[in-house]
N, C-alpha and C positions, 0 to 999 in steps of 0.2 A: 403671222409669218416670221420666221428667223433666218435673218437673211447673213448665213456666213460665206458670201463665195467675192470679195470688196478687193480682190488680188486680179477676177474677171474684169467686175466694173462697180462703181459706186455708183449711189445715185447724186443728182445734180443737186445743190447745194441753192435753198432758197434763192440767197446773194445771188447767184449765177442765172438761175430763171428769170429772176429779176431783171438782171442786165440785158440777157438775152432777147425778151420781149422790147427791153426800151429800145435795144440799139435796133433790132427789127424793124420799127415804127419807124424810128426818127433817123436811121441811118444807112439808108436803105439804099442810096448813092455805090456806081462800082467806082471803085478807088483807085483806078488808072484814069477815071472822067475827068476831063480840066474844068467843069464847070463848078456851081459853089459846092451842089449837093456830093460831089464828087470830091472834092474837098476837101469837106470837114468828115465826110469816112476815115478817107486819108491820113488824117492828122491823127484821131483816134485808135488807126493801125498801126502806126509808127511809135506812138505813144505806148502801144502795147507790147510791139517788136520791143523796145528799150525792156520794161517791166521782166519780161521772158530772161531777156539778156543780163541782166540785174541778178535776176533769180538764180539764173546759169552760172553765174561769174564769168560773163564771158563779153566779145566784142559785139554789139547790136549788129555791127558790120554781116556777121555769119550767122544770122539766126532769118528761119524760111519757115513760113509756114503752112502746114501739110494737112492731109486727111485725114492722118492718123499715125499711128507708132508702125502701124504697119507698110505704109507707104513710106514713112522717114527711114526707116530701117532699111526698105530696096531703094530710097533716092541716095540716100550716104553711101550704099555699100558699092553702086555701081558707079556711081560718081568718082568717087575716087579710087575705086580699082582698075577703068578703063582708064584715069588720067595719070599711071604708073605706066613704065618701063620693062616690069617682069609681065612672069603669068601663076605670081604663086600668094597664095593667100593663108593665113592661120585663121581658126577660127575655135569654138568648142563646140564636142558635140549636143550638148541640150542647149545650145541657142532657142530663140524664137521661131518658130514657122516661118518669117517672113524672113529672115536671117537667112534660114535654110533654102528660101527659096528665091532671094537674092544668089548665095552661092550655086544655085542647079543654074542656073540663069549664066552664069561666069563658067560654068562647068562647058558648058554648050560654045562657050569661046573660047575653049581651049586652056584655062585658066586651071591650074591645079590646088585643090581643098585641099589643107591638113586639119582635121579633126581634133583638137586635143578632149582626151579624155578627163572623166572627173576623179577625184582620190576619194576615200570611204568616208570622207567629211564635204562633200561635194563643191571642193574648190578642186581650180585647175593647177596643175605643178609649177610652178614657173621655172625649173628644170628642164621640164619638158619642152616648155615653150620654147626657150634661151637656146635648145639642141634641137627646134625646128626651123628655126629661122636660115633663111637661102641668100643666097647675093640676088637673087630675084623676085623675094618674097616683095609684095608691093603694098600691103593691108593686114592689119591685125583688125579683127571685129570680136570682143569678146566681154559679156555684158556684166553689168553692173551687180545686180542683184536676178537672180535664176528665179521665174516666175511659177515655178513648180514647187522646189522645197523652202525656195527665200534665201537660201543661200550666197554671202557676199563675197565677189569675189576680189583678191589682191588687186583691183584697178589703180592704185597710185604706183605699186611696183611693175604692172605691164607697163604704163606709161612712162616711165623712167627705161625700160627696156628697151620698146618700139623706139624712142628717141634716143635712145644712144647708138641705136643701126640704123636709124635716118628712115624709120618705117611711119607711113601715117596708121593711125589707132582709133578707133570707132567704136563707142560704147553704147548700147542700148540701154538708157535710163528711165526706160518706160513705167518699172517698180520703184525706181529708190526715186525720184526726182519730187521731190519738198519732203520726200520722208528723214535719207538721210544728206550730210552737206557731201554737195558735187563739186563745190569752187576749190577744194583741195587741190582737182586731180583736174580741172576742166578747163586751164589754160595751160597743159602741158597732155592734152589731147587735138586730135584735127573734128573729129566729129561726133554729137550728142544726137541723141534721140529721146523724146520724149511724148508725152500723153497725155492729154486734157482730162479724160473720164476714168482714170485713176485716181484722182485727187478732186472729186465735184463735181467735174466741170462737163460739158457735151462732147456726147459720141461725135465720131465723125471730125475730130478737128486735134489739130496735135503740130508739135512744131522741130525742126534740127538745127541745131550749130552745125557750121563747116567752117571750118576754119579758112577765111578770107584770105590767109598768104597761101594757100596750096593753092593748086592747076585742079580746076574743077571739069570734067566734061559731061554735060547737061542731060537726062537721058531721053529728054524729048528735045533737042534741037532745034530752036526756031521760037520754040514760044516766046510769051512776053511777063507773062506775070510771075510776081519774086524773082526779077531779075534775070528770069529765064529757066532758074531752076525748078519750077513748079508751074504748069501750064493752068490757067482756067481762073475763071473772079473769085478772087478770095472770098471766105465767111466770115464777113467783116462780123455779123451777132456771137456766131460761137466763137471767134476769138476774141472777142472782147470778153466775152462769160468765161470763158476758160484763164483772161488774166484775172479776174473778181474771183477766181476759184483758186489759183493760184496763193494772190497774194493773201489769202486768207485762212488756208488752209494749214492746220497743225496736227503732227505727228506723236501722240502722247506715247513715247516710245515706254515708260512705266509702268502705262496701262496695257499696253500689247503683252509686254514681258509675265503682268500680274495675269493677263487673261488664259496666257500658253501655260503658265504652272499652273495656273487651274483646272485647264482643259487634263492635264498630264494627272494630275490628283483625281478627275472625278471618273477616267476613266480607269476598271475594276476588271478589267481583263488582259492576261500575258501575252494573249493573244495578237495585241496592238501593237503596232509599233511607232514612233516618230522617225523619221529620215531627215535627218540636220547636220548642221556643222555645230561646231563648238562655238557656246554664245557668243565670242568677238565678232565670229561671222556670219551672224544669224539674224536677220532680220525676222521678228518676234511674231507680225502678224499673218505669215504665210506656214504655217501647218500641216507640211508631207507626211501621209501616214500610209502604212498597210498592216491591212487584216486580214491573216495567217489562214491559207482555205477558203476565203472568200473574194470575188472580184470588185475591184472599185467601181461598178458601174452597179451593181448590187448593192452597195453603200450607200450609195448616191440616191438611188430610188426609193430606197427604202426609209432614209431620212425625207425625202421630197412628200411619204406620204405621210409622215410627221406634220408638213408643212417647214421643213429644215432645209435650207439651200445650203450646198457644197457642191461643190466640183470633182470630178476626175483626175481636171488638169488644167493646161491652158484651153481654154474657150474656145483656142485657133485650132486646136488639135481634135476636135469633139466625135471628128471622124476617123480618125485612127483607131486602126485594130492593132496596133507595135507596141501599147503600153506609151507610157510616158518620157520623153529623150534625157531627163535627168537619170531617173532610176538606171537606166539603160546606161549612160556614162558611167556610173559608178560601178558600173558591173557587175550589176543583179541580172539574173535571168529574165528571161522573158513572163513566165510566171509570177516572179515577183513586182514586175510592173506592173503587172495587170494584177494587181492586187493597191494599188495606188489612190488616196484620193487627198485631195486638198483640202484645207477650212482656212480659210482668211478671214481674218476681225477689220471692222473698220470704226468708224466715230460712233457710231449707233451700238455697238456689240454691248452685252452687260453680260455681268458673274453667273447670273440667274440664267440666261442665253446656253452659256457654256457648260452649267451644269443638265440642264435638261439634253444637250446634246451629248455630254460622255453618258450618261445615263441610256439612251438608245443604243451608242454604241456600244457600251460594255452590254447590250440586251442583245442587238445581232451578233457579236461576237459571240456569246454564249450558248443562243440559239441554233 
């Protein structure tokens, strides 16, 4: 099997199984218990909070950990939209699903979305942004790197933006976090999000910064674990595997780069297209493409009977019949979205990989 779809999910990282098992066995204590076994989880969890925090550039203070990117992305985005003053929010349109369904959620409260769109290199205008902003806009949520075409967006000049109008700012770094550096831009931000099984580590577990000097309001009320912000007994094994994935994990950004021009070389038809930013803002291992006449979900199948894994798109999306929310931002038709599929490289990807894959596609496109 050729597994290109590592932008969906990677697999877990020996290190990580490993730890995962021991701490299982040996650490098995809920980490709110005052007794020993309770304890020394404890210690191990805080120990990891730090590691996260480290990794973040940010204060251990504000780091929570979650289910997933998908839960951190509607605990950040409600949290500190309901603890603002306004009812107005920015955001873009190809966010995340969870993004999206954090703001239908605030929609429902009267909250008003501004969508910024994407430009023909799939970043967002910071024009636009700067001539969206309201005396009552109360959140900017606007991500890192686009899990669709890879595309990076201006995150250190939102955040120099959001802070000079006294806005908090929230970035989904569920793609770039150990790929590219976040401590740039990630204490002159209020909230991170991130993901364990994008870089190793297990499904099911992922963690947020909030920035400890804002008004946070809790969206479950009442509970007790992570301070209140996160209800239920933490997975003391997968976060401890997720920080052994973490702290170990390397992004051979030369290799990515070598793998995309090759991919671009070996495929032999006009018919293809790549959908990118211009290399400063392109993260290398995420691969949008469409094939002219044909739908990405015909792509998809037809590499699968290869034994070729790709994507459509995000994973969160699989049931969507709208095409993909990048393409759609940039202001392709709907046609052309649904002509959309992904190929993401990860540690395991080789030249050999790449070339047998443009080889099929340059064969459907043809055919």
């Amino acid at each position: 099997m050729i597994y290109l779809d590592y932008a969906a999910t990677t697999p877990m990282t020996d290190a990580a199984i490993d730890a995962y098992s021991s701490a299982a066995k040996e650490l098995f204590g809920n980490t709110s218990s005052l007794h020993d076994a309770g304890g020394k989880a404890h210690l191990l969890l805080e120990h990891a909070r730090s590691v996260i925090a480290r990794k973040m550039g940010v204060n251990r203070d504000g780091i929570y950990f979650t289910g997933s990117g998908t839960e951190g992305n509607i605990i950040a985005i409600l949290s500190l939209a309901r603890a603002g003053k306004g009812k107005h929010i920015i955001t873009s349109a190809a966010e995340h699903t969870s993004v999206h369904a954090a703001m239908n959620t605030l929609e429902r409260e009267e909250f008003e979305i501004t969508k910024l769109s994407f430009t023909e290199n799939g970043l967002i205008d910071l024009e636009e942004l700067t001539q969206a902003i309201r005396e009552d806009t109360v959140l900017i949520s606007i991500q890192h790197v686009n899990s669709e075409i890879g595309s990076i967006q201006p995150v250190e000049q939102i955040a120099n933006i959001a802070k000079l109008h006294g806005i908090p700012y929230h970035v989904d770094c569920v793609q770039s976090f150990c790929k590219l550096p976040i401590d740039a831009f990630s204490n002159n931000v209020d909230a991170i999000t991130i993901s364990a099984h994008k870089v190793g580590g297990p499904k099911g577990c992922g963690a947020i910064y909030l920035n400890p000097r804002k008004r946070i309001v809790p969206v479950f009320p009442g509970v007790t674990h992570e301070k209140g912000i996160r209800g239920g007994t933490v997975d003391t094994p997968a976060i401890i595997a997720m920080t052994v994935a973490v702290e170990q994990y390397e992004y051979n950004l030369e290799k990515y780069w070598s793998l995309r021009n090759n991919l671009k070389a070996s495929i032999k038809s006009p018919a293809i297209e790549f959908i990118e930013a211009s290399s400063e803002s392109q993260l290398p291992s995420i691969c949008g493409l469409c094939m002219k006449g044909v739908e990405g979900q015909f792509v998809m199948l037809s590499l699968n009977e290869e034994n070729i894994c790709i994507s459509t798109g995000s994973a969160c999306d699989i049931n969507s019949a709208s095409g993909t929310k990048a393409i759609m931002a940039m202001g392709y038709d709907l046609t052309k979205a649904r002509q959309f599929f992904r190929i993401s490289f990860g540690v395991d990807t080789t030249k050999e990989q790449i070339g047998k894959l443009g080889a099929h596609l340059t064969k459907i496109a043809i055919d």
